[in-house]
DSSP file (Angstrom, degrees, kcal/mol; ACC not computed):
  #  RESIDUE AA STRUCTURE BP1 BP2  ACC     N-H-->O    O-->H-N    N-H-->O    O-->H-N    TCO  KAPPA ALPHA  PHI   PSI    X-CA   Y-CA   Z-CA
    1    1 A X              0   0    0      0, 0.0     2,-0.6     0, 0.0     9,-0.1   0.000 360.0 360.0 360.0 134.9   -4.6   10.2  -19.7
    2    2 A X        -     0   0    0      9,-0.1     9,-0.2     7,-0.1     7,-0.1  -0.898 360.0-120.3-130.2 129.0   -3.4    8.4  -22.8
    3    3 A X        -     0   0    0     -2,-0.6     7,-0.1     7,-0.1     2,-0.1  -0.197  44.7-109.6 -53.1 151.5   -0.3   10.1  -25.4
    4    4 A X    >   -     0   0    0      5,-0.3     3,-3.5     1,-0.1     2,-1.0  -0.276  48.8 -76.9 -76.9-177.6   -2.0   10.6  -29.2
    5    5 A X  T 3  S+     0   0    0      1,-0.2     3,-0.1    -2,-0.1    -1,-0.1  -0.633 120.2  22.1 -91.7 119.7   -0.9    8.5  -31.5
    6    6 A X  T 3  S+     0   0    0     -2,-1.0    -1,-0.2     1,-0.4     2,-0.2   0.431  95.4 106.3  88.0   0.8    2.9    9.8  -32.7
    7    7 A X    <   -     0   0    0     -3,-3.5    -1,-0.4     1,-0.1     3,-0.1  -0.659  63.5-155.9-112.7-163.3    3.3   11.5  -29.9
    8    8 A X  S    S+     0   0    0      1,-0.2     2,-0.6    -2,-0.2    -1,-0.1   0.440  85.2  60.5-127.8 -17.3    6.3    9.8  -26.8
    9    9 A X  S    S-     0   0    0      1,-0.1    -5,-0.3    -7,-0.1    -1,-0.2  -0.879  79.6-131.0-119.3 125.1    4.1   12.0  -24.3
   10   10 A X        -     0   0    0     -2,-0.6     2,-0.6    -7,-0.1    -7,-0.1   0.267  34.6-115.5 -27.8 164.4    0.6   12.5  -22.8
   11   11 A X        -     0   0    0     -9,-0.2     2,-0.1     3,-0.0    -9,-0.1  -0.935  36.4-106.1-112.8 165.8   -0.9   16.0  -22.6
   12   12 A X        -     0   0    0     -2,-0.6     2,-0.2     1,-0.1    -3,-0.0  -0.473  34.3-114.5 -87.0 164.7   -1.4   17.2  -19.4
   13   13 A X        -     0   0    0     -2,-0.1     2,-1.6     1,-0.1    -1,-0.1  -0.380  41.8-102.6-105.2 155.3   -5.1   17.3  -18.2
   14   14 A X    >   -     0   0    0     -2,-0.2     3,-1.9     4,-0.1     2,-0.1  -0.513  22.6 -97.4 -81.4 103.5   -6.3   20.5  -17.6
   15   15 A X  T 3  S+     0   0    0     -2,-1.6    -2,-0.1     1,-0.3    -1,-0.1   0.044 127.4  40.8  17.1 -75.2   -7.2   22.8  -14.5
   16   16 A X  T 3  S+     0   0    0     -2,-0.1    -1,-0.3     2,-0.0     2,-0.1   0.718  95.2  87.6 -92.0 -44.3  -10.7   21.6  -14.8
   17   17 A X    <   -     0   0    0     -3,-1.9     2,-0.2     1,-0.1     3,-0.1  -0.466  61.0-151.1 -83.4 133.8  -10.4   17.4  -15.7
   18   18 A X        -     0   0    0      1,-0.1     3,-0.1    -2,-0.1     2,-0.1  -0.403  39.1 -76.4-101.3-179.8  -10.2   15.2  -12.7
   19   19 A X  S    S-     0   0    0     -2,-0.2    -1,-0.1     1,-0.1     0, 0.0  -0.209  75.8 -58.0 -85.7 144.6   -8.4   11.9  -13.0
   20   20 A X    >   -     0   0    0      1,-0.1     3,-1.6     2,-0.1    -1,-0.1   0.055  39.8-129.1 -62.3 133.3  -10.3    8.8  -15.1
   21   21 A X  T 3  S+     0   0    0      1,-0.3    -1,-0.1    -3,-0.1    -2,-0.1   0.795 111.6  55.7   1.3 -54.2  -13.9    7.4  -13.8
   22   22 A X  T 3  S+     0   0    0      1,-0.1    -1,-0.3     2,-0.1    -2,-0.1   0.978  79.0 123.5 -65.3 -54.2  -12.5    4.0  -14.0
   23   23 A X    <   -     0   0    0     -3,-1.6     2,-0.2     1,-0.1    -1,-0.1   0.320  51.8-148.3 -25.2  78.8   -9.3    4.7  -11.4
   24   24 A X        -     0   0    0      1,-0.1    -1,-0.1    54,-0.1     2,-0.1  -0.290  19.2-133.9 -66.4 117.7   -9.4    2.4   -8.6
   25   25 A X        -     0   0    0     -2,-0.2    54,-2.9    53,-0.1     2,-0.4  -0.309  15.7-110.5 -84.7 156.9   -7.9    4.3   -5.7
   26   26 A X  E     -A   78   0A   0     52,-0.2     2,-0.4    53,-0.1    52,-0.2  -0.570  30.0-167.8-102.9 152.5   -5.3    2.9   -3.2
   27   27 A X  E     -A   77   0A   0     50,-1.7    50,-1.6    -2,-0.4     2,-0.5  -0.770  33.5 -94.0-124.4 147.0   -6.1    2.0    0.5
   28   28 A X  E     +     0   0A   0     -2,-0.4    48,-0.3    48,-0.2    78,-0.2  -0.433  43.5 171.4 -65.2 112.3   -3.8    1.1    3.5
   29   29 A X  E     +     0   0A   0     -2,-0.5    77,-1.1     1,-0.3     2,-0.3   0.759  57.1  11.1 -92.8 -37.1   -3.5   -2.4    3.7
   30   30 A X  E     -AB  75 105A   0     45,-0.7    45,-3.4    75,-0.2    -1,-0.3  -0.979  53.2-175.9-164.7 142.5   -1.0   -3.0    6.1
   31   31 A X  E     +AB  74 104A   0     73,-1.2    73,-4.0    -2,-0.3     2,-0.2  -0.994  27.0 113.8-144.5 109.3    1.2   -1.2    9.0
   32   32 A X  E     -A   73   0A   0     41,-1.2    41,-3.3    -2,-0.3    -2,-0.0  -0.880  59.6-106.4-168.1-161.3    3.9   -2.2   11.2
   33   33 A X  S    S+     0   0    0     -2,-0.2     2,-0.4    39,-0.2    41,-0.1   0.020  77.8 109.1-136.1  15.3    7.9   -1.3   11.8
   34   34 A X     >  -     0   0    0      1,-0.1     4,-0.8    39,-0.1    -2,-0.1  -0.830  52.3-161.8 -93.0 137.5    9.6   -4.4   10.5
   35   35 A X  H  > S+     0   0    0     -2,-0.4     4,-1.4     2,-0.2    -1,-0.1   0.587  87.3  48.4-102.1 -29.1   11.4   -3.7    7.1
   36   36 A X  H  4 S+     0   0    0      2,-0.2     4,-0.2     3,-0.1    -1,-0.1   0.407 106.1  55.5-109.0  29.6   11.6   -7.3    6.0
   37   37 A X  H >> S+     0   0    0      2,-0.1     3,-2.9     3,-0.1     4,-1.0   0.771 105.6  53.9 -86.1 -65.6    8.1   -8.1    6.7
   38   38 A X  H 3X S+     0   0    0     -4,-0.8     4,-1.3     1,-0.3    -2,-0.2   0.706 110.6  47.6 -57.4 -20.2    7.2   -5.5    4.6
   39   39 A X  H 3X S+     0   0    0     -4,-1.4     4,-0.9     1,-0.2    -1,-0.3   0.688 106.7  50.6 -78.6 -15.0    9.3   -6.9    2.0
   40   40 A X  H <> S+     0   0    0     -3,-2.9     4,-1.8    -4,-0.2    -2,-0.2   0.654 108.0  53.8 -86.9 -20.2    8.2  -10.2    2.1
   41   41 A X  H  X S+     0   0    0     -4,-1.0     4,-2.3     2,-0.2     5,-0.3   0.875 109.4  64.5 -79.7 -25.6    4.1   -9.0    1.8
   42   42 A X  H  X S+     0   0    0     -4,-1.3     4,-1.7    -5,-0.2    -2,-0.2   0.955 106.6  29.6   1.0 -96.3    5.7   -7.3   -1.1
   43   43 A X  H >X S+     0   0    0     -4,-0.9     4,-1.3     2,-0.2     3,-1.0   0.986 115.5  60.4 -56.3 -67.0    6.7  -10.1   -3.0
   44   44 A X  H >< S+     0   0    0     -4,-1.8     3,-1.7     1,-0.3     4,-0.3   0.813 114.7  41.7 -30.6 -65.9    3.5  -12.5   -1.7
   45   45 A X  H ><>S+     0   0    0     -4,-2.3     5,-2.4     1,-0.3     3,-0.5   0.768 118.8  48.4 -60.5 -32.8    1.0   -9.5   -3.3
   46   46 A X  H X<5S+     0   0    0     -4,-1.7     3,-1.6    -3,-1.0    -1,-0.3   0.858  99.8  56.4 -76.7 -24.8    3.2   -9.3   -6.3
   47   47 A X  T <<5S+     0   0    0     -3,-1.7    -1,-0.2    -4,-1.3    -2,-0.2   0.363 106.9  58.2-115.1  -5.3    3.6  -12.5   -7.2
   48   48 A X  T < 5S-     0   0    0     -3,-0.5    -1,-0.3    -4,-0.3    -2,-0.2  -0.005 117.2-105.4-110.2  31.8   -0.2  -12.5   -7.3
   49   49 A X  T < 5S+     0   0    0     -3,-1.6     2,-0.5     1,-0.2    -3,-0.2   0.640  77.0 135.2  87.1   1.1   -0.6   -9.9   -9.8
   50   50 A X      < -     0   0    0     -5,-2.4    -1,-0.2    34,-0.1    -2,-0.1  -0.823  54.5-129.3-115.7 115.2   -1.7   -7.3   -7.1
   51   51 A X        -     0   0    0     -2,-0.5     2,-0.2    -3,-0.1    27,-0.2  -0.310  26.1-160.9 -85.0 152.2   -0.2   -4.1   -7.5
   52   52 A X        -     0   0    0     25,-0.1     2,-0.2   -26,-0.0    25,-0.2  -0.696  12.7-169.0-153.6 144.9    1.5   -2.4   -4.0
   53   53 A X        -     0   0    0     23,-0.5     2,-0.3    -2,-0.2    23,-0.0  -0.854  12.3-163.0 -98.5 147.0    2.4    0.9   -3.3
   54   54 A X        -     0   0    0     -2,-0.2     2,-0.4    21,-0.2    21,-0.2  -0.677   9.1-170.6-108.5 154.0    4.8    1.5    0.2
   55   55 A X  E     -C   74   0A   0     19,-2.4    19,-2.2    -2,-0.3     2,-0.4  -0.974  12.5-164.0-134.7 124.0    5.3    4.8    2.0
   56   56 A X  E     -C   73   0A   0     -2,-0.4     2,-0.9    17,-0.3    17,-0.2  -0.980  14.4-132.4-130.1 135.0    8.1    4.4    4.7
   57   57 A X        -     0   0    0     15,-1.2     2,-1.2    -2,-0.4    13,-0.1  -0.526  16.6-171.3 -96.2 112.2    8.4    7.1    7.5
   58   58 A X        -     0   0    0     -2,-0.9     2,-0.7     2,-0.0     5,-0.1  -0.750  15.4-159.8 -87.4 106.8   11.7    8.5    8.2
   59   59 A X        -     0   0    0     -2,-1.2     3,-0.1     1,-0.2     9,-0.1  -0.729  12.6-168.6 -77.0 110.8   11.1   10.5   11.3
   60   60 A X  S >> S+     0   0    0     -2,-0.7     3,-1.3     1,-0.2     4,-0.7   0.898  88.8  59.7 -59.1 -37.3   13.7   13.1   11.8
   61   61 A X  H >>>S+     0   0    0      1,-0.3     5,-1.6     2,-0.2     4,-0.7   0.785 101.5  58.7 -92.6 -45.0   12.6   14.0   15.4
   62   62 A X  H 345S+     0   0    0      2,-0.2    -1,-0.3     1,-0.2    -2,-0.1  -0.105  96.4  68.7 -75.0  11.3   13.4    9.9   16.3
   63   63 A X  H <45S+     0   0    0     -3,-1.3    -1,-0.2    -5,-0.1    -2,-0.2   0.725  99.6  43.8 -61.9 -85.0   16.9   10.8   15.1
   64   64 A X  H <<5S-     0   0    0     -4,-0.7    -2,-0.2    -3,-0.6    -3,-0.1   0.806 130.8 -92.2 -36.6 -62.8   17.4   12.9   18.0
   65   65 A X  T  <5S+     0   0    0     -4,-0.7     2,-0.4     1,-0.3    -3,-0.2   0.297  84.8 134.6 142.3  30.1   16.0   10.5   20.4
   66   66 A X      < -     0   0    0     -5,-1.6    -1,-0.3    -6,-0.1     2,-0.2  -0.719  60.7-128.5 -57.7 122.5   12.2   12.0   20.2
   67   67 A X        -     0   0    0     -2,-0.4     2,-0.6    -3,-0.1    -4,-0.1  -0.696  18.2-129.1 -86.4 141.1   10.3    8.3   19.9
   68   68 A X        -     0   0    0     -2,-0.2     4,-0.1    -6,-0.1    -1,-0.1  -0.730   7.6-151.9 -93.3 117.9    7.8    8.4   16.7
   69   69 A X        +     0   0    0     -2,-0.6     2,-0.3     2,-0.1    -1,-0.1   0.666  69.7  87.7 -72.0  -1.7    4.1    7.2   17.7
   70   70 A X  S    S-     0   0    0      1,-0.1     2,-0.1   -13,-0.1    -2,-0.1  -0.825  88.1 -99.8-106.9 152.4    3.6    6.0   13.8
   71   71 A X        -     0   0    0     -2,-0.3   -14,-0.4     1,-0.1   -38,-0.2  -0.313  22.8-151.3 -30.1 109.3    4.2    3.2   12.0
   72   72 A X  S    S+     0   0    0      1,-0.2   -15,-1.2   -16,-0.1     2,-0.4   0.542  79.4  53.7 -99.3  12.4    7.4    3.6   10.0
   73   73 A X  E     +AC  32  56A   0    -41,-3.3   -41,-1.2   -17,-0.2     2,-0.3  -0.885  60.6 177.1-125.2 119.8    6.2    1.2    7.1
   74   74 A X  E     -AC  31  55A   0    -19,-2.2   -19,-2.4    -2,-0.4     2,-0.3  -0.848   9.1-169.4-117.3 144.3    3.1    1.3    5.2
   75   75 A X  E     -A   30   0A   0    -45,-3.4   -45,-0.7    -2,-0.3   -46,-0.2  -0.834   9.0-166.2-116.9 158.1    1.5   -0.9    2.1
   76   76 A X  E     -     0   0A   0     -2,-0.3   -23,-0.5   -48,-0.3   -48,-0.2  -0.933   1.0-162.9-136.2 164.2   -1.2    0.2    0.3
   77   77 A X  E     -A   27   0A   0    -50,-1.6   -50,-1.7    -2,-0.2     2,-0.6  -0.279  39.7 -94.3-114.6-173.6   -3.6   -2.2   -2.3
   78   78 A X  E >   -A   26   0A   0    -52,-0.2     3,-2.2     1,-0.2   -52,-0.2  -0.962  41.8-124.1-112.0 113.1   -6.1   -1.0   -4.9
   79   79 A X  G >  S+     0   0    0    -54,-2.9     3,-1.9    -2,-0.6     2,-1.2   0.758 115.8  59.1 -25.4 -60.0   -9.5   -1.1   -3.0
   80   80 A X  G 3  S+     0   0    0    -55,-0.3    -1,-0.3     1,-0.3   -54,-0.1   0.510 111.3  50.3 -67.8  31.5  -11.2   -3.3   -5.5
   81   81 A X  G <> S+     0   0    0     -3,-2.2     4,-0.6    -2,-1.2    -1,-0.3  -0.269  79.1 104.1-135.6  32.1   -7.8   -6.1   -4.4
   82   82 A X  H <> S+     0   0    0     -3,-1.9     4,-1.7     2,-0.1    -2,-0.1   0.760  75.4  38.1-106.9 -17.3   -8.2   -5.8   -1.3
   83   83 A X  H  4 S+     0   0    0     -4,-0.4    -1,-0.1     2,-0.1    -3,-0.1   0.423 118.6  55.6 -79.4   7.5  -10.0   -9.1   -0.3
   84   84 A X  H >> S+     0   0    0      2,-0.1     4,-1.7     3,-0.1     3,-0.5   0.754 102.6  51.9 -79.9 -54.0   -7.6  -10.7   -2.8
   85   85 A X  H 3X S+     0   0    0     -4,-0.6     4,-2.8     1,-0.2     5,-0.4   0.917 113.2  51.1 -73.0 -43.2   -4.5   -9.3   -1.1
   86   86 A X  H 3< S+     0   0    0     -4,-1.7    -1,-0.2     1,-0.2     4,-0.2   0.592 106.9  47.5 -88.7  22.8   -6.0  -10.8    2.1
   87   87 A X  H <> S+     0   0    0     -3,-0.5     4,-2.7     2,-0.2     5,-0.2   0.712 111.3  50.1 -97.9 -41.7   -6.6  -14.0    0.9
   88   88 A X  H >X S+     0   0    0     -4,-1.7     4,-2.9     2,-0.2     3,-1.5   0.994 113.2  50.5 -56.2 -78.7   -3.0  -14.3   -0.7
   89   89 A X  H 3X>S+     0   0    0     -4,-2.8     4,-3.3     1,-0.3     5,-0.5   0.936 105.9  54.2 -41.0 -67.1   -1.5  -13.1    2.8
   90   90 A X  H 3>5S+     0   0    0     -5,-0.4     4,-1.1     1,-0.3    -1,-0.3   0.905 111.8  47.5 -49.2 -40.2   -3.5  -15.6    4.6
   91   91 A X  H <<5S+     0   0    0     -4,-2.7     3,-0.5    -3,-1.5    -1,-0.3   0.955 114.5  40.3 -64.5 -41.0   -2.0  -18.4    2.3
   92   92 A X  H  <5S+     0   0    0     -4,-2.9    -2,-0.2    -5,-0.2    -1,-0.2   0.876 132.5  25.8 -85.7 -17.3    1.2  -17.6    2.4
   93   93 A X  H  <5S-     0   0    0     -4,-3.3    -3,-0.2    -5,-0.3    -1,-0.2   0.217  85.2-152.1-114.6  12.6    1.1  -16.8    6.1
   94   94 A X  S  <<S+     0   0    0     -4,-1.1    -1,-0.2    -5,-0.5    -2,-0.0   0.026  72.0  22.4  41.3-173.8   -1.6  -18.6    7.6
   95   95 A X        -     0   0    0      1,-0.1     3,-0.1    -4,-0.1    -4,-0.0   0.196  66.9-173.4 -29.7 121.5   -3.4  -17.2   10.8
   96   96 A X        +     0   0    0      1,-0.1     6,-0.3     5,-0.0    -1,-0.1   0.701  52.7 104.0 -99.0 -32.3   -2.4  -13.0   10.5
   97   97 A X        +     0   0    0      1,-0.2     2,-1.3     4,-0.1    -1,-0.1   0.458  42.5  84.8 -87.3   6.3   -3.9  -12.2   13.9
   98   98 A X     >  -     0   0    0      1,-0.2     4,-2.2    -3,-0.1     5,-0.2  -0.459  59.0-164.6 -76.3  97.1   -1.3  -11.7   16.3
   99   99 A X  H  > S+     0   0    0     -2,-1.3     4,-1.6     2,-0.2    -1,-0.2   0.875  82.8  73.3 -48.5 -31.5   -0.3   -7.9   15.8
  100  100 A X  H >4 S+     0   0    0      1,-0.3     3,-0.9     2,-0.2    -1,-0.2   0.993 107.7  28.8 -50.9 -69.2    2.7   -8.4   17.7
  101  101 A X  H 34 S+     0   0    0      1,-0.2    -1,-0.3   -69,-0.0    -2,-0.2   0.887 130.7  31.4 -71.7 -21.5    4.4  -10.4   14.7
  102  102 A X  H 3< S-     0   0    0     -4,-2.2    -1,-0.2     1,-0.5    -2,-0.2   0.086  96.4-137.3-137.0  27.3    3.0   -9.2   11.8
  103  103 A X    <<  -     0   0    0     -4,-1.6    -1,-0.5    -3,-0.9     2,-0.4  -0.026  59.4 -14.3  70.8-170.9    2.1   -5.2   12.6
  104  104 A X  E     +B   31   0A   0    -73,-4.0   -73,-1.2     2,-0.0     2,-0.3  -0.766  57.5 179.4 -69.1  76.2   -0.9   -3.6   11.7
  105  105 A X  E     -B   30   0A   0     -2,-0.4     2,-0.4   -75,-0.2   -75,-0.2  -0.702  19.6-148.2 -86.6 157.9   -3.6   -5.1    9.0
  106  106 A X        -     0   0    0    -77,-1.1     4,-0.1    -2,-0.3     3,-0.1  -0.965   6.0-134.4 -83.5 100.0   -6.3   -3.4    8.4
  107  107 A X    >   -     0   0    0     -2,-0.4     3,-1.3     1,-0.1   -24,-0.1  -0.243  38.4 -95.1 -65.3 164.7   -9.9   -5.2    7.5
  108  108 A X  T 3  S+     0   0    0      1,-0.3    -1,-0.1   -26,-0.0     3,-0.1  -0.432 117.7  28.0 -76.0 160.8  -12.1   -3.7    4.6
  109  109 A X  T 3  S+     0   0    0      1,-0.2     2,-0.7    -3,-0.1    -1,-0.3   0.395  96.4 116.7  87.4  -5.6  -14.5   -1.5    6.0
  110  110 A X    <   -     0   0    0     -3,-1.3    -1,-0.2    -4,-0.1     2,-0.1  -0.792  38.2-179.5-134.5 121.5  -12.2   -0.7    8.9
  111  111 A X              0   0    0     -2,-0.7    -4,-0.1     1,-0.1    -3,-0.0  -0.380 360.0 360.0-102.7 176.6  -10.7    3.4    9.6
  112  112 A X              0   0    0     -2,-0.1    -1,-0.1     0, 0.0    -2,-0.0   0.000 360.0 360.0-135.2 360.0   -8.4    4.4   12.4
């Protein structure tokens, strides 16, 4: 969706128009419960251009002293950066596969 030209806002797309062709959707990249890991794969992925968004799960019920079976930090990549992002990771952090320290990546191709 793009503003005309003179205007400071877009129009909004209509009941019918889905979101544009080209719009590379974002995919879970990584998962774990460390807050400053996720802030250092942050920075790694940004600082190679690769765009991040993070979802972090505040469980109310784990308040109480219910324990939350999910992951309370999540990254996601833009699919077509996602062998990018794990190539960047793998430099700056050498060997990823020990879940213990570095939570949950995900490989392409690979669902829970």
């Amino acid at each position: 969706m793009t503003a005309a030209p003179g205007t400071m806002v877009a129009q909004e797309r209509r009941a019918g128009e889905s979101a544009d062709d080209g719009e590379d959707p974002f995919c879970e990249f990584w998962r774990g419960d460390d807050a400053r890991l996720q802030g250092e794969l942050c920075q790694v992925l940004g600082e190679v251009g690769i765009p991040v968004r993070t979802l972090q799960m505040n469980d109310v019920l784990s308040m109480v002293g219910i324990p939350n079976r999910q992951a309370a930090f999540r990254i996601g990549v833009p699919f077509s950066m996602f062998d990018r992002a794990e190539r960047a990771v793998a430099e700056a952090f050498g060997d990823v596969g020990d879940a213990q320290t570095f939570g949950r990546f995900l490989t392409a191709g690979e669902s829970e």
